[in-house]
N, C-alpha and C positions, 0 to 999 in steps of 0.2 A: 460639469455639475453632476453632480451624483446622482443616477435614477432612484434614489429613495428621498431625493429632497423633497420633488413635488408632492406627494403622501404628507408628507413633515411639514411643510407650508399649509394643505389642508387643515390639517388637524389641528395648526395652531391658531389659524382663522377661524375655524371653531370655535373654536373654544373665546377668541376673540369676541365671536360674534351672540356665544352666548353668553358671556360675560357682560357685556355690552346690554342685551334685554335684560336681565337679570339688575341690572343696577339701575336702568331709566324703570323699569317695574315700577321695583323699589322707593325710588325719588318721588314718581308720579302718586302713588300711595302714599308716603310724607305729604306732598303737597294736598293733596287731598282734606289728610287727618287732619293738618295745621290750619287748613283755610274751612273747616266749618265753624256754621256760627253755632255757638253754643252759650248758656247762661254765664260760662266761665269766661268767653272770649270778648273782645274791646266791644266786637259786635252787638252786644246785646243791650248796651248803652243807646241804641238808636231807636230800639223798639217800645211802643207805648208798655209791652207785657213779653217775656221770653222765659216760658216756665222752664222750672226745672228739670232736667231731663231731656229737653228739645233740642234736636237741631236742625239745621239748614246745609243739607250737604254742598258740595264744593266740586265744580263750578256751579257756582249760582247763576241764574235767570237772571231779568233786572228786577232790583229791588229798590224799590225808593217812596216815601210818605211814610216811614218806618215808625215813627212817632206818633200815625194813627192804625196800627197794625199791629193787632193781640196775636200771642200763637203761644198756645196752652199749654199746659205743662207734660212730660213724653212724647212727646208729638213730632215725628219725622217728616222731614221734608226733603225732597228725594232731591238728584241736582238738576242742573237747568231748570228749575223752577222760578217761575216768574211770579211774584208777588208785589201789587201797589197799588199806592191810594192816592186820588189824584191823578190829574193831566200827566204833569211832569216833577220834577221833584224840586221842592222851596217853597209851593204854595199854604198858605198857610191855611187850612181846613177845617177850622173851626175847633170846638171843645171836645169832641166826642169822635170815637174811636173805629174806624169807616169798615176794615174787615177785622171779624175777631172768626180765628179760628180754634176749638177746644182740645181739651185733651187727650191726648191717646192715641190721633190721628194719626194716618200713613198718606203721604201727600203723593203723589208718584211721581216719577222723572218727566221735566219736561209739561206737566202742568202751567198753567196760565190765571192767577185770579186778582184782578183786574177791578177794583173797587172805587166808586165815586161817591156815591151816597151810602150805602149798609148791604155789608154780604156778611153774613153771621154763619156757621160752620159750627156743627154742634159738634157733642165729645162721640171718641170713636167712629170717624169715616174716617173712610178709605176710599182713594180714587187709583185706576190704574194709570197709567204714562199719558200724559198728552189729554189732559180735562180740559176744558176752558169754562171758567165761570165768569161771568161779568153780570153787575147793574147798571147798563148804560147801552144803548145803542142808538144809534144814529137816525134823526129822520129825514123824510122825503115828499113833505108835505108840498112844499114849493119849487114850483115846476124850473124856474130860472135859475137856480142857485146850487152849485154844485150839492152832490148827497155829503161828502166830506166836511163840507162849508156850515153846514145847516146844524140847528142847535140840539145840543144831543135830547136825550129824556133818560131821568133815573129811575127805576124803577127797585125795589130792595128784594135782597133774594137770602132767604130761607133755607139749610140745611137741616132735619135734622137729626139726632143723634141713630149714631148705626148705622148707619145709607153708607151703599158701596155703588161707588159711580163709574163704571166701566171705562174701559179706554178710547179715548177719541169722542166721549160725550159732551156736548154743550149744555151748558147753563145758561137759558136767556132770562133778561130781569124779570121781574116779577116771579120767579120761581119760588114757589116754598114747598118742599120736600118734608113730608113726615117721618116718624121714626120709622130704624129699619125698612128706606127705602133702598130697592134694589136697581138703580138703571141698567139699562141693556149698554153693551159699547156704540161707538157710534151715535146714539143716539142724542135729539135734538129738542131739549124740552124747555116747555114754557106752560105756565100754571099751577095749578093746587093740584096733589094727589095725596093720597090718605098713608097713614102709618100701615105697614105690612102689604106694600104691594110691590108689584114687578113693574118696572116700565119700559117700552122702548116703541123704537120705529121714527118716524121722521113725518110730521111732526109726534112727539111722542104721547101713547096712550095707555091706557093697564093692561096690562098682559095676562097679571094675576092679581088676584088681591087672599088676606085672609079676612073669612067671617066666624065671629065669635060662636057661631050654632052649627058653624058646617066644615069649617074649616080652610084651606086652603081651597081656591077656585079658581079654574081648573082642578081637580086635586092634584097632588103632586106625582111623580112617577116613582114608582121604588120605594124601599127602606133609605132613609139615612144612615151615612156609614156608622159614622157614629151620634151619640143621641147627643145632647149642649151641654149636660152635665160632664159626659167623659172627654167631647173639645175641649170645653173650660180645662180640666185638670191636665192635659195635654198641652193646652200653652201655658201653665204655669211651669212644665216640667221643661221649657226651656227645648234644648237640640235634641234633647232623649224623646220629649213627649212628637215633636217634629218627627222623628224616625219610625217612631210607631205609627204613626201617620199614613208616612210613608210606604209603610211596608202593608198596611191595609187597603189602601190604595191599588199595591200588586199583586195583592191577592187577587183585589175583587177581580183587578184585570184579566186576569191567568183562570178565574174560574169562568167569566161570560166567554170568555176565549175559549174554553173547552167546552161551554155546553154552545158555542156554533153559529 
């Protein structure tokens, strides 16, 4: 055997082997694209509402009661995402439509919402990876009887528009969330809070709120990088208005970083 064979056997495992990632990449990204649901896809025949623009990435969570389950129009839903309404799926659940969630939304990966009676989801929130919202939790009133066994209680829970709900926060029933509310991650809430506050902690409380004569309270820290008029014109601009972004961002960093 020739001492330049083993070289030559390397090189060509190589190449083997990155030919090899290179194509399951590839496939796995196909399957991806092919298996979201989208308003164009068989899938969207199941849902009571699947606007246009939306989709359900791929792999999906379970999904099932699809028939009482709105999801508005633009509206991404990241994958492992679990959406449903009802116990299990076949039940038939009356006339009216158990989660609606609006448009515009950014659902995150691995999300959980879990609807029996009414979980409404207003336009524009955003949740990061891994939310759980439900109307339903279990009780423990009777001492004999397993807590699993015992009859649930629905309670309806309230989104509403603009709320970005951090990663790993719970949703317990009776929730109703005003505009532009902000959760903390983590956190574990349950009750009314007003439009323009901050929430968090376990169980969860206002952090911040805005008042119409004073403003933000606490006040806030800092300048905003940028002001909502040049954000807005920034995400119309697509990946370019994104870079600029970006690059403001390292600025700021590189200047707190020089002054120490």
């Amino acid at each position: 055997m020739s001492p330049k064979s083993h070289p030559i056997r390397r090189l060509l495992a190589g190449r083997v082997r990155r030919g090899a990632h290179t194509a399951l990449h590839r496939a796995w990204a196909a399957v991806q694209r092919h298996g979201e649901i989208t308003p164009h896809t068989h899938g969207r025949r199941r849902f009571a509402y699947l606007g246009e623009g939306a989709c359900i990435g791929f792999p999906t969570g379970s999904l099932y009661g699809e028939p009482w389950i709105s999801i508005g129009d633009h509206t991404l839903v990241g994958t492992h995402v679990t959406i449903s309404a009802g116990f299990v799926p076949g039940l038939d659940l009356g006339p009216d439509v158990i989660v609606k969630i609006g448009g515009s939304c950014s659902i995150g990966r691995g999300t959980h919402i879990v609807g029996h009676q009414s979980i409404e989801i207003g336009n524009d929130v955003f949740t990061g990876p891994n939310v759980y919202i439900t109307d339903q939790n279990h009780t423990y009133a009777d001492l004999d009887t397993p807590i699993g066994r015992q009859w649930p209680e629905n309670n309806p829970v309230v989104i509403g528009d603009g709320c970005w709900i951090g990663t790993g926060a719970i949703i317990l029933p009776g929730t109703r969330l005003g505009r532009n509310v902000a959760v903390a991650g983590g956190a574990v809430v349950r009750g009314e809070f007003p439009d323009h506050s901050v929430i968090g902690g376990v169980p969860a409380k206002v952090l911040r709120h805005h008042d119409k004569d004073t403003g933000w309270q606490p006040p806030l820290r800092g300048n905003p990088l940028v002001s909502l008029d040049e954000l807005a014109a920034l995400s119309v601009d697509g990946l370019a208005g994104l870079q600029i972004l970006q690059d403001r961002l390292r600025e700021q960093r590189e200047l707190r970083e020089e002054a120490g």
